[in-house]
C-alpha positions in Angstrom: 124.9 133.0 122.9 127.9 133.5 120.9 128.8 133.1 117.4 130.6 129.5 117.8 127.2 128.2 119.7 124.9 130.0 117.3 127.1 128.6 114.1 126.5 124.9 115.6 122.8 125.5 116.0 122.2 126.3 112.6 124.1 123.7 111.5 122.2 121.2 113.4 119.0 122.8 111.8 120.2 122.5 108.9 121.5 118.9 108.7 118.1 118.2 110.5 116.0 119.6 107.4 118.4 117.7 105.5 117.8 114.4 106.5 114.2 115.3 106.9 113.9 116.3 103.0 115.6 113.0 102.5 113.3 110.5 104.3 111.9 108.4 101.8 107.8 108.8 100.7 106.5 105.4 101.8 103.9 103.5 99.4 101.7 100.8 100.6 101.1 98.5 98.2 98.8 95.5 100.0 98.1 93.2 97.3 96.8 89.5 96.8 99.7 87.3 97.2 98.2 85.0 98.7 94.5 83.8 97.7 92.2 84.8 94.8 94.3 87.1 93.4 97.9 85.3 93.9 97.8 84.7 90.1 98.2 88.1 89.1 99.6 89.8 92.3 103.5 89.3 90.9 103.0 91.5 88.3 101.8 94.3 90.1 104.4 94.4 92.4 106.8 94.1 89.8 105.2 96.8 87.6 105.5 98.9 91.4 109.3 98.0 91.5 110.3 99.7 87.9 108.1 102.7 88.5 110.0 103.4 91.4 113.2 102.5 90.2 113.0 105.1 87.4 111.6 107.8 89.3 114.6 107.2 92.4 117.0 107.5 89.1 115.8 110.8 87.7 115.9 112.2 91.8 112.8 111.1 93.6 109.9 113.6 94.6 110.7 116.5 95.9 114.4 115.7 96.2 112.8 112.4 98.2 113.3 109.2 97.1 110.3 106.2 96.8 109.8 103.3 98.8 107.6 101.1 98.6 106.1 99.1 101.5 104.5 95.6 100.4 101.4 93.9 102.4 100.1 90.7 101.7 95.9 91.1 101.7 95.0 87.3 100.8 92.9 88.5 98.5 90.1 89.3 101.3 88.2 91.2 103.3 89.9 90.2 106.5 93.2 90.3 105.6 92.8 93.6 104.0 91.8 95.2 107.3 95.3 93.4 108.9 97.5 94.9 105.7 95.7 98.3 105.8 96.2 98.7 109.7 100.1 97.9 109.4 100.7 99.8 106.5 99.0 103.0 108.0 99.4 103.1 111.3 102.4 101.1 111.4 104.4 101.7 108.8 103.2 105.3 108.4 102.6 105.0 104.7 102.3 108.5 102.7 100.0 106.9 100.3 98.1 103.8 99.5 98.5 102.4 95.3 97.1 98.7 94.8 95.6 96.6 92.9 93.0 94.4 95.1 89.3 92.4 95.0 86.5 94.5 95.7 86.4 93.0 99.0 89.9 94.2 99.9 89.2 97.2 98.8 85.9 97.4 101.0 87.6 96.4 104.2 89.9 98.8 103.5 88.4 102.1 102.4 87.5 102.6 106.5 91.1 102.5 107.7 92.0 104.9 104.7 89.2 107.2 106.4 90.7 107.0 109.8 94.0 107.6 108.8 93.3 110.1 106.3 95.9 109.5 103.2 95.3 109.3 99.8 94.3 105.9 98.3 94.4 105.3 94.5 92.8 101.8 92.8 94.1 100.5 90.4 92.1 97.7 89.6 89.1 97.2 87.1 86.0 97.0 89.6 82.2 97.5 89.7 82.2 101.3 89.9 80.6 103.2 91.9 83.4 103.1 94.8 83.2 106.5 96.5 85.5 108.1 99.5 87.0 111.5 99.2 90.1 109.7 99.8 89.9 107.5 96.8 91.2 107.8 92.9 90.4 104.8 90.2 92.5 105.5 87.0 91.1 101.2 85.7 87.8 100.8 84.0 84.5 100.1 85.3 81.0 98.0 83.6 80.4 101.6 81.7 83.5 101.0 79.7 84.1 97.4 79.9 81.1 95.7 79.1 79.6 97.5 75.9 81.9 96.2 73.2 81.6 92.4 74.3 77.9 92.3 74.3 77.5 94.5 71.2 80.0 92.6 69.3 78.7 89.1 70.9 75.1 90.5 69.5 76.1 92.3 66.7 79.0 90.1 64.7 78.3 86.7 67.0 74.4 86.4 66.4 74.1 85.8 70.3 70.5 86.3 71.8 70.5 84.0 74.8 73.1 85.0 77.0 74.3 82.8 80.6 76.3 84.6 82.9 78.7 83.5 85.8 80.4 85.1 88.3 82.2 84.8 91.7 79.5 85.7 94.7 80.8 88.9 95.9 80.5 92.7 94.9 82.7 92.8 91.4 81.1 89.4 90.4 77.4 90.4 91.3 78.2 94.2 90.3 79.7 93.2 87.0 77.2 90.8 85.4 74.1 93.3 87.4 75.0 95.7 84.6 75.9 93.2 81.7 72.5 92.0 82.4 70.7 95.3 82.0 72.8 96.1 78.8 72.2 92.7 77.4 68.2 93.6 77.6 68.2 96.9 76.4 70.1 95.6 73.6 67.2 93.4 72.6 69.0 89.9 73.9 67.9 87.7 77.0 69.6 86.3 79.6 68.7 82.8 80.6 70.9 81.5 83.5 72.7 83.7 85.9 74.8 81.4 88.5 77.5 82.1 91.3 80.2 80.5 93.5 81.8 81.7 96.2 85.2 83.7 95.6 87.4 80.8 96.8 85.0 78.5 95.1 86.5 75.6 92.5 83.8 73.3 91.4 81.7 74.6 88.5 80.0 71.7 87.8 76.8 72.3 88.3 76.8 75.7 87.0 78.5 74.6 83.9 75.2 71.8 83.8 72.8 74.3 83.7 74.5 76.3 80.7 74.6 73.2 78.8 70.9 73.2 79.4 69.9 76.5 79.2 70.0 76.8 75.2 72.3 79.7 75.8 74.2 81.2 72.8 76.9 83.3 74.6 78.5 83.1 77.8 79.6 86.5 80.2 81.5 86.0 83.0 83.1 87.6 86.0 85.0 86.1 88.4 87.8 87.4 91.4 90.7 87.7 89.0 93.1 85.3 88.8 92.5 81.8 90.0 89.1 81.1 89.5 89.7 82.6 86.2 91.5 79.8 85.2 89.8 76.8 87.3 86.2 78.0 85.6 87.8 78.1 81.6 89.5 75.0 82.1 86.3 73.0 83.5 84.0 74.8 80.4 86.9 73.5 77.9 86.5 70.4 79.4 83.1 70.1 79.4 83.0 70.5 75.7 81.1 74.2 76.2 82.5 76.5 73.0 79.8 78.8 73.0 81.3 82.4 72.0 82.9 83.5 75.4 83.5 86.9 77.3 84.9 86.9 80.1 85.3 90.4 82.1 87.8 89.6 84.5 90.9 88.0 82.6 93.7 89.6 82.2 96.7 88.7 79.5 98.8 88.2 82.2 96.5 85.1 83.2 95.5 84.2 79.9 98.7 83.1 79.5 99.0 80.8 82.1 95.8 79.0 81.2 97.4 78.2 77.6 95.2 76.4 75.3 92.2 76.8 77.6 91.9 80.3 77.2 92.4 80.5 73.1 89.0 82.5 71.8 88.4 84.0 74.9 86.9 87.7 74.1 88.2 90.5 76.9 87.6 94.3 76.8 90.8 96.3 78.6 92.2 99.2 78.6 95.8 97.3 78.5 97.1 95.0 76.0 100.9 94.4 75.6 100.8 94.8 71.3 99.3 99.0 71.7 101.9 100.4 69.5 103.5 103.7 70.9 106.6 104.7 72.0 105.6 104.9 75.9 104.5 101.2 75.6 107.3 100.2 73.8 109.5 101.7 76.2 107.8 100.4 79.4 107.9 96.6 77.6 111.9 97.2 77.2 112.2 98.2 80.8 110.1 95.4 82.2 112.4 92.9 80.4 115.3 94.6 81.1 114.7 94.4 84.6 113.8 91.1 85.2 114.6 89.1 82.6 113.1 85.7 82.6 111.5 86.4 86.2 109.0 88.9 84.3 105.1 88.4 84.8 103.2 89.4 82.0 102.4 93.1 81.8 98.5 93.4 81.8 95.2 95.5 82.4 95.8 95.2 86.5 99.6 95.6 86.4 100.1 98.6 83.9 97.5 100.9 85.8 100.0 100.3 89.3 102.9 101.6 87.3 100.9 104.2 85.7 99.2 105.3 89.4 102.3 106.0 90.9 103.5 108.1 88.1 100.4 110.0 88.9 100.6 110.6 92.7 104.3 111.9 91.9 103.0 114.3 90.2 100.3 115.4 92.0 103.3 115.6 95.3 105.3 117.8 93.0 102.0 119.7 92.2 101.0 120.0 95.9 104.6 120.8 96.7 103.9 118.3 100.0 102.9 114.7 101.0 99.9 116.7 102.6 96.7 114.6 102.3 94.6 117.7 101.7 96.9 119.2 99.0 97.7 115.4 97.2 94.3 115.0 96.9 93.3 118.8 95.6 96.0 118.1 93.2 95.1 114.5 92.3 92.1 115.4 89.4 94.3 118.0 87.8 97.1 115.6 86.7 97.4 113.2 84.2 100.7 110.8 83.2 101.2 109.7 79.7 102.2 106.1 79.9 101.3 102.7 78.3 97.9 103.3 78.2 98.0 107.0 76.6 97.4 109.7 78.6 95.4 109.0 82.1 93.9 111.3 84.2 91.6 110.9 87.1 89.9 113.6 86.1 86.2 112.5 85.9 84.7 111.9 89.3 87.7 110.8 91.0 87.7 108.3 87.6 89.8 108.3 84.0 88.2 108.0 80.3 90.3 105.3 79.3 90.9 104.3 75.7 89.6 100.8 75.6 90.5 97.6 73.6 88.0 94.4 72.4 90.3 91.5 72.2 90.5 88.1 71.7 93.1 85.2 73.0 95.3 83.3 70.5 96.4 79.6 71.2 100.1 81.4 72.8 97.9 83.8 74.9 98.6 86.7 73.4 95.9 88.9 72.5 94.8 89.6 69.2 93.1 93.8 69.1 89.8 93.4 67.3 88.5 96.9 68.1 89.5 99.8 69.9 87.6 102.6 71.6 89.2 106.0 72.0 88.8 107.9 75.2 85.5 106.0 76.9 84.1 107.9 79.6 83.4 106.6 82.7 79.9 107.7 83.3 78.5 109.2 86.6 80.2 107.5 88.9 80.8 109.8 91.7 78.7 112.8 91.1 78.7 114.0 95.1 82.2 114.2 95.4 
């Protein structure tokens, strides 16, 4: 071979590599745009956009830029195994971020095993959720549910608790472990009723809580539109017994408007924490979409904050390799919105976690915070 022919072979390598190195590092993002979640499903995607927006400005990952692929889920099992499929196996995804029901998430978790990438949640759930593909960096019952029944016993005066939910695995799994708190605490819990996820009726449900003598009222519904449907029916049935509900976010808080004033949340996100990486994040939401914005809340903030943290553990790994990614995954944190997350504890994050309560304009007012809550034992075998 001579020098000319040898000259344009490593130059084809090289602009080869190039435009390898420069192939974008595909996110799937299936989310609830249709269904249960449609309510709060804008916001995450949003909250997706800016992350990778700033991290495409400041040179990508790895010298590769972000991109996010976006899969409607309709909020269910079925259509998560159609989004998963497509964005695996079709579009090739690198990674899996999203916020989803517990049933999405379900359907899913098989498809991220066959096709072996890295999947992080980022929605509050049940717990207990275990794949050695998956990372949770939202809360679980450990951390969610003690400062709404203490306070409810301890500053309310509650003792008869009713609890509600939607009839699938976070509603059943939610109020399975409010209920055992709420006994070992010393309370009782006299009605505990369901609907289906896609259910809109409460009626009778909110009949037998009128009857029950209850003092307090838990629930846990598929976040987002039953949410709202279930507030506005108790409001309207005259029920103001002191009210917790475990699935609200602010985000849909303020769409339910006068319904949802006195409503009692724990999160780990509430748009008034005062530090500078909140205060930043609120400026660049706005900035970027103006009067389009969604509310920034407790299932949007942890999407912007998770793919923060698979960027770093990329740069970590030095790859997109599943194997590496996911070695690297525990041993990185991202300082963000929330404070400092890392996934650190069983493939879940201690998460600094706020007791709330909704004001008439939907905003929430902090009434107690809890530094660095742990998680529990959530995944012990992993």
């Amino acid at each position: 071979m001579n020098s000319k022919a040898i000259l344009l072979t490593i130059t084809s390598i090289m602009l080869a590599t190039t435009a390898h190195a420069a192939d974008p590092i595909k996110i799937g993002v299936p989310v609830g745009l249709s269904g249960a979640n449609s309510v709060v499903a804008p916001s995450v995607v949003q909250a997706a956009e800016l992350a990778v927006e700033e991290i495409n400005a400041k040179g990508g990952v790895l010298g590769r830029p972000l991109a996010l692929e976006i899969a409607d889920d309709a909020s269910g099992a079925a259509g998560a195994q159609k989004a998963f499929d497509s964005l695996i196996f079709q579009k090739e995804v690198n990674a899996v971020i999203s916020m989803e029901t517990s049933a999405a998430r379900n359907a899913g978790l098989p498809i991220v095993s066959k096709g072996n990438v890295p999947y992080i949640y980022t929605s509050f759930y049940e717990g207990r959720s275990c794949n050695k593909n998956l990372f949770v960096n939202a809360w679980v019952p450990e951390q969610q549910v003690p400062p709404v029944v203490d306070n409810f016993i301890g500053k309310q005066g509650a003792k008869k608790f009713f609890l509600i939910g939607s009839d699938y695995s976070f509603g059943r799994g939610m109020l399975s472990f409010a209920k055992s708190y709420i006994e070992k605490a010393g309370a009782t819990v006299v009605g505990e009723e369901y609907l289906p996820m896609d259910g809109s009726d409460w009626t009778a449900i909110i009949s037998k809580v009128k009857s029950a003598g209850a003092d307090a009222i838990i629930t846990s519904t598929a976040g987002g539109a039953p949410n709202v449907t279930l507030t506005k029916q108790l409001r309207s049935a005259g029920v103001n017994l002191p009210y917790g509900n475990l699935a609200v976010d602010e985000g849909t808080a303020k769409s339910m408007g006068g319904d949802a004033n006195g409503i009692f949340i724990s999160a780990s996100y509430v748009t008034g924490i005062d530090s500078p990486e909140n205060k930043a994040f609120l400026a660049a939401m706005t900035k970027k979409f103006g009067a389009e914005l969604r509310t920034p809340n407790d299932l949007s903030v942890p999407q912007y904050e998770a793919i923060y943290l698979y960027k770093a553990a990329v740069e970590k790994a030095g790859s997109v390799d599943t194997a590496a990614v996911l070695k690297a995954l525990p041993t990185v944190s991202y300082t963000g919105p929330r404070g400092v997350i890392s996934m650190s504890k069983q493939h879940h994050a201690p998460l600094t976690m706020y007791l709330g309560q909704v004001q008439k304009d939907g905003s929430v007012s902090v009434v107690q915070s809890y530094k660095d809550v742990d998680p529990g034992n959530q995944c012990p075998n992993l």
